[in-house]
N, C-alpha and C positions, 0 to 999 in steps of 0.2 A: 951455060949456067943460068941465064935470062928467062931462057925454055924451060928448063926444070924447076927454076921457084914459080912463073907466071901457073905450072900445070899443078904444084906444091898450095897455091894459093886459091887457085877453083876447089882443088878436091876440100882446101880447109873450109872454103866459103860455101858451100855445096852442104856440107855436112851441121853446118851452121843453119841454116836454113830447114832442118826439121822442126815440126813443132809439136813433137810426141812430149815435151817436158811441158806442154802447156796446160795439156789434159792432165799432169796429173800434180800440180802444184796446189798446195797445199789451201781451201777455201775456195774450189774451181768447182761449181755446182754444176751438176747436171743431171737435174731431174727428169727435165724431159727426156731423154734417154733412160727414162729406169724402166729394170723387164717386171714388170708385177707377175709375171705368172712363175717369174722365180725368186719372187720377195718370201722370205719369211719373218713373221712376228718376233723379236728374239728379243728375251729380259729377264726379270730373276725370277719370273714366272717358269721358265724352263729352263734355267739355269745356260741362259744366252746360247744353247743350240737349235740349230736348223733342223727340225726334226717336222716331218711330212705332217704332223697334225696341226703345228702351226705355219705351212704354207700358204698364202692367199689364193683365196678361190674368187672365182669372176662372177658378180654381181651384173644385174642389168645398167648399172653406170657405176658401179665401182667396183674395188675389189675387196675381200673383209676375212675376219678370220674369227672365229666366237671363241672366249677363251672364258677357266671358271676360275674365279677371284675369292678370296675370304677378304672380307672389310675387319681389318682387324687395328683401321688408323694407319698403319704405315705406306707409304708409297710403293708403286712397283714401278723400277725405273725400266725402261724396253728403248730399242732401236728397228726400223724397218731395214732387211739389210740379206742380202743373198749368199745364199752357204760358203761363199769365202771371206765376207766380209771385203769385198771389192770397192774402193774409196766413192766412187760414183754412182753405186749401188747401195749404199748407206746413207740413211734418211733419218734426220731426228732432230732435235732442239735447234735455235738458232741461238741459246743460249744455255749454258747449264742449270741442271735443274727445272728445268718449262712445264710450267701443268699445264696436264689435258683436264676438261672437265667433263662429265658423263653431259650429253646433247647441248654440247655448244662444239662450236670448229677449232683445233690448233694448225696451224701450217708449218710444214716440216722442211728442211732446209735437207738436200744431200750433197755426200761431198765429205770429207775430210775432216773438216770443221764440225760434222754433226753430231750433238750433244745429245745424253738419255735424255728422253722425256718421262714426264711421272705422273702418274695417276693414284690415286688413291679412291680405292671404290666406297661408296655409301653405304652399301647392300652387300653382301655376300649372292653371287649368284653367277649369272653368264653373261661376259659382256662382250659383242661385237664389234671389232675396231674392223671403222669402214674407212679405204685410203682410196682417193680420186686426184687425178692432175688439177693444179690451181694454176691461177695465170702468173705469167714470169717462169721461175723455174721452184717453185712450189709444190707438194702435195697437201692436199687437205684430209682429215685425220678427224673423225666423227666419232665417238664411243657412245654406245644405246646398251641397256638392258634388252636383252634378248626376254621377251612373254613367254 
């Protein structure tokens, strides 16, 4: 009986000792693991699908996607984030609601906890969201008018 709870007791403590629940608890960033060449832009710009025209392409230090905007005053809210919407692979606000501004930096938090970001364009035109790895477990999130 001794022999069967001691072998009863490893296999429970054995099984305890995974730590696949820690990857995916709930505010567990990990940016640096994100795959940019399978990120897509996704917001009410395209009605939040993963659709090959907003995939990221590779820049010489980042990655970016040129997208065309009406400035009509209202925000577009979007997420960086890979055709299943996988928690770790989802990149966006550290807060709800977070403006990006056209040529200044926002930093994107991924993970679980990642909120729309929102942008509201000036101009009606084409704008380039350019994402690069930031230090810690950050990306960085640059928006330019495309000339």
């Amino acid at each position: 009986m001794k022999k069967a709870l001691a072998v009863f007791a490893v296999a429970l403590l054995s099984g305890c000792s995974s730590n696949s629940i820690v990857n995916s608890l709930p505010g567990t960033n990990m940016s640096s693991d994100v795959s940019f060449d399978e990120m897509y832009l996704r917001g009410v710009f395209n009605w939040w699908e993963a659709t090959p025209a907003y995939q990221l392409k590779e820049g010489r230090s980042n990655w970016y996607v040129d997208v065309e905007l009406i400035a009509d005053g209202q925000p577009y809210d979007f997420k960086l984030a890979d055709k299943v919407w996988t928690a770790s692979q989802t990149c966006g606000g550290k807060y709800k609601g977070q403006p990006a501004i056209t040529n200044k930096t926002t930093y994107l938090v991924c993970g679980s906890d990642a909120e729309n970001i929102q942008f509201v364009p000036s101009s009606t035109g084409t704008y380039r969201f350019s994402f690069a790895r930031a230090s810690g477990d950050e990306i960085r999130l640059e928006i330019t008018p495309v000339s």
